[in-house]
SELOSE-753968 format. One record per residue (C-alpha): residue in three letters; x, y, z. Coordinates in steps of 0.25 Angstrom, whole numbers, padded with zeros to 4 digits, always signed. Each point is the difference from the previous one (the first is absolute). Layout:
ALAXYZ ...
//
This chain:
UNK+0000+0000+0000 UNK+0005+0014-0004 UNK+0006+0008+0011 UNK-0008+0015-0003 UNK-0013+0000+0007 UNK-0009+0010-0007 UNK-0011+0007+0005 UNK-0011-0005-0009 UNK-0010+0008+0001 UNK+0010+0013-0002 UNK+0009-0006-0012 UNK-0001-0014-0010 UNK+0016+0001+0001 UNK+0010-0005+0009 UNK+0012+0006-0008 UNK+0004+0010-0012 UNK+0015-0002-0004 UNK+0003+0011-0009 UNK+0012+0000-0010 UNK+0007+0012-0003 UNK+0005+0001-0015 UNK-0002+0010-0013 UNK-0008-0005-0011 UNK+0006-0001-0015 UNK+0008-0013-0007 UNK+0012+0011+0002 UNK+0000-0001+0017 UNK-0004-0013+0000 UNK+0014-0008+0006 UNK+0005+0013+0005 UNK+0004-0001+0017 UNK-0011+0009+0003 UNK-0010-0010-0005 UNK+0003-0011+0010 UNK-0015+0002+0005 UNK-0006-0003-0013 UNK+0007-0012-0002 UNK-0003-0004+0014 UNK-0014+0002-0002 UNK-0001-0006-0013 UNK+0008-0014+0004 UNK-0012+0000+0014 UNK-0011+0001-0011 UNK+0007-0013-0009 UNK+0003-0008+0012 UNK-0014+0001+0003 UNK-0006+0000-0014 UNK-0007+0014+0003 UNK-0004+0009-0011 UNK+0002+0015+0000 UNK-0010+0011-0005 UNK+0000+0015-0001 UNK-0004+0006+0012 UNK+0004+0012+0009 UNK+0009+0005-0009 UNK+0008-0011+0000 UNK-0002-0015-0003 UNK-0008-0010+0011 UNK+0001-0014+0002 UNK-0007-0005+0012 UNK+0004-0015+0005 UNK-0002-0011+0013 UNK+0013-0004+0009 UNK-0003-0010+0010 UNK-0015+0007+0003 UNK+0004+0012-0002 UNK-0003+0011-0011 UNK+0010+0007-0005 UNK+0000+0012-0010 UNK+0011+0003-0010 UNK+0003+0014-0006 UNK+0010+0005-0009 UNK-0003+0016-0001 UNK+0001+0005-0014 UNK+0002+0015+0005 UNK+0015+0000-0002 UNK+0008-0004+0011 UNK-0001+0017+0007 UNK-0017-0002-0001 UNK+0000-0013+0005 UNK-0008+0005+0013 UNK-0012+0004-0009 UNK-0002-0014-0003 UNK+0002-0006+0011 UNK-0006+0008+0011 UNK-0013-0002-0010 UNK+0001-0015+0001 UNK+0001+0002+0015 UNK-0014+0009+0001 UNK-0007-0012-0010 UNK+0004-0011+0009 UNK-0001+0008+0013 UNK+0014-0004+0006 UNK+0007+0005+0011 UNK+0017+0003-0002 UNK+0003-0013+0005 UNK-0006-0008-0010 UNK+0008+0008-0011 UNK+0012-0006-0004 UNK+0009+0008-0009 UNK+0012-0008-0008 UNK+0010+0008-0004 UNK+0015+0003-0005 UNK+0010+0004+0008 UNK+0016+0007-0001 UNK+0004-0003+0013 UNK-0003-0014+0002 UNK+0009-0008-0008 UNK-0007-0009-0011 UNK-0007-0009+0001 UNK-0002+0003+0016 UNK-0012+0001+0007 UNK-0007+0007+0012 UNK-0017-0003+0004 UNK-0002+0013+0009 UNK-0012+0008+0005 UNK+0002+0016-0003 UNK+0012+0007+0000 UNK+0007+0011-0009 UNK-0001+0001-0014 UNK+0013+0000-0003 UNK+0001+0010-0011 UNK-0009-0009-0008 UNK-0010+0008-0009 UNK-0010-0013+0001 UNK-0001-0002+0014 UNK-0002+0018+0001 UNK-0011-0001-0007 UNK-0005-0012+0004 UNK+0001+0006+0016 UNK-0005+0014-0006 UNK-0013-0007-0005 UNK-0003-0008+0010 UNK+0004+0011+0010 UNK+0007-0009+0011 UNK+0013-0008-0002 UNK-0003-0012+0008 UNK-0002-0011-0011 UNK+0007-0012-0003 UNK+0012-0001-0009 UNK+0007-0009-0006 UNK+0014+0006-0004 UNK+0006-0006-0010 UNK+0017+0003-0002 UNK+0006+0004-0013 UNK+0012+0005+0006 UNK+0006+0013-0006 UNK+0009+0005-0011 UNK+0016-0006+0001 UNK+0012+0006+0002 UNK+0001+0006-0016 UNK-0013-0001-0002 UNK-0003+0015-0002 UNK-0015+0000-0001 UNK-0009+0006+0009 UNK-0009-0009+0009 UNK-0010+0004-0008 UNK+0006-0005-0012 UNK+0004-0010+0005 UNK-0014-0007+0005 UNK-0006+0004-0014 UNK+0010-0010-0006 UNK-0001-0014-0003 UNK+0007-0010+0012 UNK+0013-0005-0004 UNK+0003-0012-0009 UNK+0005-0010+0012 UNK-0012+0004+0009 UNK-0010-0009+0002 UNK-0013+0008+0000 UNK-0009-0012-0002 UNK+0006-0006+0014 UNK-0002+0014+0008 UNK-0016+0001-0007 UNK+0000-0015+0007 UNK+0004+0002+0012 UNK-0007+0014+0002 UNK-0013-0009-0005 UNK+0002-0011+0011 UNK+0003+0012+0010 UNK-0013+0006-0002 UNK-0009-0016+0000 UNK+0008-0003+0015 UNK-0006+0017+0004 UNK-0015-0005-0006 UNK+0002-0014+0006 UNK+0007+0001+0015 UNK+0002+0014+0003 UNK+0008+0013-0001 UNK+0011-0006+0011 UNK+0001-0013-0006 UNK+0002+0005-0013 UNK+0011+0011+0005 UNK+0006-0011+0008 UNK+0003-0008-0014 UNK+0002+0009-0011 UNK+0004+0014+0008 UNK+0016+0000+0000 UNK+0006+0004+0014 UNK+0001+0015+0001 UNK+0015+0005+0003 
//
């Protein structure tokens, strides 16, 4: 039996796990698209379909009794709050049944951290996402893509809207960030930070 217990007679959802990404063939292996990808893999395990809703694409599936709704937010990564926070109202769910998946520079890649709230890290998803929702206290799932090397001259910002690197193995990141998020449904924020969250230093 799934671990969230709505409250049915306020919302028919137990979880919302929002991937952050930009639309367009051209973004579509870039780092900041990790959420997409994370998204989309959730929705083939699970055979679920996707359709156009809240400005962004909806697929909605059942993990272990529970039901979980997929969004991937077509706004461009900056907007991606509008999308969102709109899915949020429809479904009626509090902060703490939003996941957020997302990329991020300073956690090296392919590392993972479950956390509720926190900063936003400099990361224009996640600020607009807070803005819309006006609160802070939702559930990421931070994704690392580590930052630009030593020579590398381009900015982080660059650096995210380019493609991964040949030797990366993006598929086994997207698998792991995927079994991260079944363990949350399943057992439990602690359970799932206890497995997949790296010890902080």
């Amino acid at each position: 039996m799934g671990w969230f217990r709505r409250d049915k007679s306020v919302s028919t959802l137990d979880l919302l796990v929002a991937g952050l990404g930009n639309p367009g063939r051209e973004y579509a292996r870039n780092r900041h698209n990790l959420g997409f990808m994370i998204v989309e893999e959730l929705a083939r395990r699970h055979d679920a379909r996707f359709r156009v809703k809240f400005q962004g694409r909806l697929a909605e599936l059942r993990l272990e009794g529970s039901r979980v709704a997929l969004l991937a937010p077509e706004t461009f990564m900056n907007e991606s709050g509008r999308s969102l926070a709109a899915a949020a109202r429809f479904f009626k769910l509090p902060p703490e049944q939003l996941l957020v998946v997302h990329d991020d520079v300073d956690l090296e890649p392919g590392r993972l951290q479950l956390r509720p709230g926190g900063g936003l890290a400099g990361h224009n998803g996640l600020r607009s996402v807070a803005a819309a929702l006006k609160t802070k206290e939702f559930l990421r799932l931070r994704v690392g893509v580590g930052r630009p090397g030593r020579g590398d001259r381009r900015t982080v910002a660059d650096f995210v809207l380019s493609n991964f690197d040949p030797g990366t193995d993006v598929e086994a990141i997207v698998s792991r960030a995927v079994d991260a998020v079944e363990l949350l449904v399943n057992e439990g924020l602690e359970a799932a930070r206890a497995r997949f969250n790296e010890r902080e230093s």
